[in-house]
VORO-643998 format. One record per residue (C-alpha): z, x, y. Coordinates in Angstrom, 3 decimals. Layout:
% residues N
((Z; X; Y))
...
This chain:
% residues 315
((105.987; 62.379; 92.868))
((103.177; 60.055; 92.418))
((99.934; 61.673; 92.781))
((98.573; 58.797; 94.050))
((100.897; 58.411; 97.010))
((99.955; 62.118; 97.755))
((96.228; 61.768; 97.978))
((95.312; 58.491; 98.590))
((96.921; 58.357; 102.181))
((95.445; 61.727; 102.559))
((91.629; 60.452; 101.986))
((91.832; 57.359; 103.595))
((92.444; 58.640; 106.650))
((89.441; 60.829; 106.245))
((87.449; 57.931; 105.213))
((88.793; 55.969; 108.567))
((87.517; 58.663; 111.016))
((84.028; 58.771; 108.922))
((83.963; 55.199; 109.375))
((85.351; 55.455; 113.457))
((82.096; 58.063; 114.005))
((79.487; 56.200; 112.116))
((80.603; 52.675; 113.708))
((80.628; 54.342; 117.285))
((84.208; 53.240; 117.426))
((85.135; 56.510; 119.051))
((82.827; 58.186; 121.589))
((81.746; 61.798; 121.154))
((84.386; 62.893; 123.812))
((87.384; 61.375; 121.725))
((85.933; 62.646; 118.878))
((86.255; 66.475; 120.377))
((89.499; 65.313; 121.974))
((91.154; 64.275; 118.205))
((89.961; 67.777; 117.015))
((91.392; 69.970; 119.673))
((94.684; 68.169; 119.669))
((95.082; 68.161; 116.248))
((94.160; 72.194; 116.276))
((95.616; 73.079; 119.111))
((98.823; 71.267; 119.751))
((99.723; 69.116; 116.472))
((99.162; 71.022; 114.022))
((100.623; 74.200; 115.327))
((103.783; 72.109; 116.424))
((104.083; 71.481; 112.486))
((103.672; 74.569; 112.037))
((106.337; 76.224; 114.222))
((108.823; 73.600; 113.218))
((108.495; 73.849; 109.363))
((108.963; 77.604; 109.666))
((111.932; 77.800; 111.765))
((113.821; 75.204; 109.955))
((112.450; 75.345; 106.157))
((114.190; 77.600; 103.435))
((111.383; 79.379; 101.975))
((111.103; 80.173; 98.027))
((111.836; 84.001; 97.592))
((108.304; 85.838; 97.355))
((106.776; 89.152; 97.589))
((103.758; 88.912; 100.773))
((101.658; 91.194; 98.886))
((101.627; 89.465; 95.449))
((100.455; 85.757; 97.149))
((98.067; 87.735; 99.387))
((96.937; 89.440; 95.749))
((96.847; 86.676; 94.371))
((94.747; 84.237; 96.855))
((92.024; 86.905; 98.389))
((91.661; 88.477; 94.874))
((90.607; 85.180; 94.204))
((88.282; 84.838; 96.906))
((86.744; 88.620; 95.825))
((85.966; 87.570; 92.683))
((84.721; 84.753; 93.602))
((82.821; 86.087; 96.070))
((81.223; 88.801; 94.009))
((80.297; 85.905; 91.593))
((78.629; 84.122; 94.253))
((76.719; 87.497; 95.249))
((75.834; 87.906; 92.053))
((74.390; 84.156; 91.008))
((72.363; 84.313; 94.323))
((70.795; 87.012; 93.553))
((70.098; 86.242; 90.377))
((69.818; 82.894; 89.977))
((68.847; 81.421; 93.481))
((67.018; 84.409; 94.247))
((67.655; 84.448; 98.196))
((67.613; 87.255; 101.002))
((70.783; 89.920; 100.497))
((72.153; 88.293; 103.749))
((71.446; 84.994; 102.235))
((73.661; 85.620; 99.886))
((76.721; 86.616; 101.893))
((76.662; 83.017; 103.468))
((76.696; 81.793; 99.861))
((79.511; 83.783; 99.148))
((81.041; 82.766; 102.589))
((80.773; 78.963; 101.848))
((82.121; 79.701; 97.949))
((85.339; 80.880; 100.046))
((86.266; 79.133; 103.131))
((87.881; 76.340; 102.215))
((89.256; 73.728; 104.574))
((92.887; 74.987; 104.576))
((93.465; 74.403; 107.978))
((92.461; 70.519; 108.153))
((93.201; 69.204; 104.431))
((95.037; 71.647; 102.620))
((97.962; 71.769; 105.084))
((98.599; 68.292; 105.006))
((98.051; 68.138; 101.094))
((100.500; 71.059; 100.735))
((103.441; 69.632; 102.595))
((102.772; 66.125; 101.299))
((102.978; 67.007; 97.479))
((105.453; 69.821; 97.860))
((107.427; 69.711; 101.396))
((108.669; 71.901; 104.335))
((109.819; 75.008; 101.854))
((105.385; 74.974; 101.094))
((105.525; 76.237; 104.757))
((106.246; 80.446; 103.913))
((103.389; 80.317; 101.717))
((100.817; 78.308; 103.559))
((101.495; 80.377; 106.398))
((100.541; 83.273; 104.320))
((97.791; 82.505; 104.057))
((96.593; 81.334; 107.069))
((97.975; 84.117; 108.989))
((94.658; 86.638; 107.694))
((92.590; 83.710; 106.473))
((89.840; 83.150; 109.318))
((89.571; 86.853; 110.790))
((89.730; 88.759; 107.255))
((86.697; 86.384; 105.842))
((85.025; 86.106; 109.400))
((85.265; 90.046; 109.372))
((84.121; 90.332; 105.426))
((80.701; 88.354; 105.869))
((79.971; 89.732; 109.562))
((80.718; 93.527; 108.171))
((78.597; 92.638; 104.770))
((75.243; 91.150; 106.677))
((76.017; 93.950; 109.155))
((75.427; 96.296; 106.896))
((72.160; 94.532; 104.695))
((70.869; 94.255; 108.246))
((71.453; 97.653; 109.422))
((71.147; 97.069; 113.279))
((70.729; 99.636; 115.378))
((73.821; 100.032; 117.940))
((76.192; 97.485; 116.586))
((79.495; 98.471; 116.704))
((81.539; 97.651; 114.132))
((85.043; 98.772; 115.988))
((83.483; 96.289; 119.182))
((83.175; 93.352; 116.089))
((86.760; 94.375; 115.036))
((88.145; 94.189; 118.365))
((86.524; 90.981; 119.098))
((88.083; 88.789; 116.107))
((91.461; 90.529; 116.848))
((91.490; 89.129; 120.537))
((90.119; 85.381; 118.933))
((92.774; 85.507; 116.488))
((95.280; 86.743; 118.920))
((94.339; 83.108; 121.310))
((94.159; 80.921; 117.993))
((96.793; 78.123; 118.545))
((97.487; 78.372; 114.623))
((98.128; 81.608; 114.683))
((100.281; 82.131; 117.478))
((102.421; 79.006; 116.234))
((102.893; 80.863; 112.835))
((104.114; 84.292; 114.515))
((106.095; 82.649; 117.228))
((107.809; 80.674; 114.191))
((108.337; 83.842; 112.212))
((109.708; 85.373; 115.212))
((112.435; 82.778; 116.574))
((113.597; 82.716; 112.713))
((114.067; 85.930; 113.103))
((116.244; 85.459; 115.832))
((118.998; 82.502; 113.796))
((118.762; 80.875; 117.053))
((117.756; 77.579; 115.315))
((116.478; 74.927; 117.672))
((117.645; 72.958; 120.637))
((117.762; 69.448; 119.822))
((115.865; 68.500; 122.354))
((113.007; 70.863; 121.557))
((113.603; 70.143; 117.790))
((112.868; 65.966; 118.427))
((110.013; 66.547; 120.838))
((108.027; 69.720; 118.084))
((109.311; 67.113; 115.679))
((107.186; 64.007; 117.205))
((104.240; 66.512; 117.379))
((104.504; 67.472; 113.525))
((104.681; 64.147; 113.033))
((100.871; 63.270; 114.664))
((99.982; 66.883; 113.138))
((98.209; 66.038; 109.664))
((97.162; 62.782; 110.463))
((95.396; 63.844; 113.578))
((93.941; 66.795; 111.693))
((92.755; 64.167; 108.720))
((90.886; 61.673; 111.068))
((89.545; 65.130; 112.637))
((88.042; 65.839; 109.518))
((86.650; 62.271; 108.667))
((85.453; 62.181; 112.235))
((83.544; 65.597; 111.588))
((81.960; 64.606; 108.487))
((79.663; 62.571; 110.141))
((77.759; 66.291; 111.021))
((76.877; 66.902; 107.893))
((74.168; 65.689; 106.022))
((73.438; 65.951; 102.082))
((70.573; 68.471; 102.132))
((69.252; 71.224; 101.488))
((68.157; 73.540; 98.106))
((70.284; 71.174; 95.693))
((70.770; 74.407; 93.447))
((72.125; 76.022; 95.577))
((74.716; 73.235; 96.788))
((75.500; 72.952; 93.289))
((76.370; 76.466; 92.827))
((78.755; 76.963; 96.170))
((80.680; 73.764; 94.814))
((81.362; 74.595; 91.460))
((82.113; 77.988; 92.939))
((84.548; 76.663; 95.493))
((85.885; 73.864; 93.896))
((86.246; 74.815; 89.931))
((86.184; 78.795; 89.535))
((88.018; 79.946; 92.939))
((91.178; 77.759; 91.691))
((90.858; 78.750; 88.166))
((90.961; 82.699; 89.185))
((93.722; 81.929; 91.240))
((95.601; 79.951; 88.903))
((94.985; 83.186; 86.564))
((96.207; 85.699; 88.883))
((99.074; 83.816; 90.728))
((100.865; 82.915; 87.161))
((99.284; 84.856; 83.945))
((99.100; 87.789; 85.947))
((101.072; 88.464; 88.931))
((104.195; 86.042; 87.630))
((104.683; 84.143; 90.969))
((107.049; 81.885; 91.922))
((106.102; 78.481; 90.562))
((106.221; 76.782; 94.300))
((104.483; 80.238; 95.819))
((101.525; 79.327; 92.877))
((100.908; 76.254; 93.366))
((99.994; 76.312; 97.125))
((98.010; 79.317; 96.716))
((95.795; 76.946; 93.447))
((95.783; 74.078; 95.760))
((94.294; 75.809; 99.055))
((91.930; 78.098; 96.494))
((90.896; 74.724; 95.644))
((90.196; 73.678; 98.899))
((86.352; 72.533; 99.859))
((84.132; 74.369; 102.018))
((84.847; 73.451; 105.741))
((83.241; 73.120; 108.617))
((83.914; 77.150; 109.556))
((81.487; 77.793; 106.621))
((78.852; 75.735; 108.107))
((79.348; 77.604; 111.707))
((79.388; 80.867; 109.718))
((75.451; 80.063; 108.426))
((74.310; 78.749; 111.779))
((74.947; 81.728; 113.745))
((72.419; 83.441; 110.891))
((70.797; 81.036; 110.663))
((70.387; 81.238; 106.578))
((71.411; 78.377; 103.635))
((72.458; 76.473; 107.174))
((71.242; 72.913; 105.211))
((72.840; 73.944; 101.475))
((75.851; 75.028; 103.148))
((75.927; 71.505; 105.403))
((75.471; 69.515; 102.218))
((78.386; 71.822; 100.305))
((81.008; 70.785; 103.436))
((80.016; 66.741; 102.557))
((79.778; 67.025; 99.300))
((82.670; 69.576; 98.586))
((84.970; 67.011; 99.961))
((83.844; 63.956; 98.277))
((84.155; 65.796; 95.248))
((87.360; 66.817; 95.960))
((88.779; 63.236; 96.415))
((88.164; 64.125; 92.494))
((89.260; 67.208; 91.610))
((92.092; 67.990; 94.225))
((94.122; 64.820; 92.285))
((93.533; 66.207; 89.080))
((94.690; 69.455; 90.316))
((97.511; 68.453; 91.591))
((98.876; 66.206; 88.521))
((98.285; 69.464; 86.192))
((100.470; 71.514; 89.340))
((103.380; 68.966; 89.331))
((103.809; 68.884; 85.660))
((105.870; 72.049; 85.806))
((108.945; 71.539; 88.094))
((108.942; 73.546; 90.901))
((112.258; 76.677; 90.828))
């Protein structure tokens, strides 16, 4: 497949919401209306579709989980590591470094990347992935600046319990299990059920594309420019790389299984990154910079990923 035809489409519909924010063309209530369809009803319609009806490469759930969160511990222990170091911040400072060297913007870009360059049978491992994505690194950083911080009478089982009951309310999620589940069943779809999920999927990763333009416009290109540097070339160069290392080299994944666990390690930081550094209010203008910039850069990089990715043919 051409890589152009994959990414080209993919960006310029980002670049059209950017452009429908900054012109005013859509108010600020369409703009929140575009994101929670696309998260809440589109996108998880794709979802549920793709899984009941794809045939999914054969692949061991542990191995792909090894092989995409061992890349985001390594990389995150890298990040730790240069921060304190190199950028010489706070401990806690750090972990939002880390956190922004991690969570990429799987949800908005890489699912429509994934199924674009490599179809419905990318849908097993994408969902994966996104299954433990948002609670396990949520948890990770919360647990991490929990402990630097060492407050008195925080409960870590209350924090636990917390992200289990948002996760268990996430449209995403719930679209993923409930897709798992009626596979489970063989009951395949109803046709008319099948057309109208169908029609949904269909609105799912352009709606979540002009989301993303359309939420560019919040973030500006500022902030300690060393430290914008670093979570980029973190998230957008050495988390793939690892991954790369551990999903083939190492672990001996299947080639399709690989390649969407590279191309969401390769993801840039999203907006979940950004939210993650507001609530502690640390790195909250690097880490706003590393969203914009991490995804102009990847209009760059994610092509040139994806050309080395499709040069072996998928089993």
């Amino acid at each position: 497949m051409n890589v152009l035809a994959i990414v080209a489409p993919t960006f310029g519909l980002i670049a059209v919401g950017y452009a429908a924010a900054v012109s005013g063309l859509v108010s600020e209530g369409a703009q929140k209306g575009i994101s929670e369809f696309a998260f809440s009803i589109a996108i998880p319609a794709l979802l549920f579709r793709t899984i009941v009806i794809s045939q999914f490469p054969a692949m061991n759930p542990l191995l792909a989980w090894g092989a995409y969160y061992g890349a985001v511990a390594l990389t995150w222990i890298a990040a730790l590591a240069l921060s304190a170091r190199l950028l010489r911040v706070t401990p806690a400072a750090g972990v939002v470094a880390a956190t922004s060297a991690v969570y990429g913007n799987i949800a908005m870009l890489g699912i429509p990347l994934a199924l674009t360059a490599f179809g419905p049978k990318a849908a097993g491992p994408m969902a994966l992935i996104l299954a433990i994505n948002t609670p396990l690194l949520w948890l990770s950083g919360t647990l991490q600046i929990a402990w630097i911080e060492r407050k008195d009478g925080a409960s870590i089982w209350a924090l636990v319990l917390r992200l289990l009951l948002d996760l268990l309310r996430n449209p995403i999620i719930i679209a993923i299990a409930a897709g798992f589940f009626w596979r489970m069943t063989g009951a395949g779809l109803n046709s008319l059920v099948d057309r109208t999920c169908e029609q949904l999927a269909q609105a799912g990763s352009p709606a979540a594309l002009i989301a993303l333009g359309v939420g560019l416009m919040r973030f500006e290109l500022r902030g300690e420019a060393l430290s914008l540097a670093v979570m980029c070339f973190l998230k957008l160069i050495i988390m793939p790389l690892v991954a790369w290392t551990l999903a083939f080299p190492v672990l001996h994944l299947p080639p399709l299984v690989g390649d969407v666990i590279v191309l969401f390690a390769a993801m840039p930081a999203g907006a979940n990154a950004y939210l993650f550094a507001t609530q502690y209010k640390l790195l909250a203008n690097s880490t706003s910079a590393a969203v914009a910039l991490g995804t102009l850069l990847s209009a760059v990089t994610l092509p040139l990923l994806i050309t080395i990715l499709l040069m072996n043919p998928l089993e």
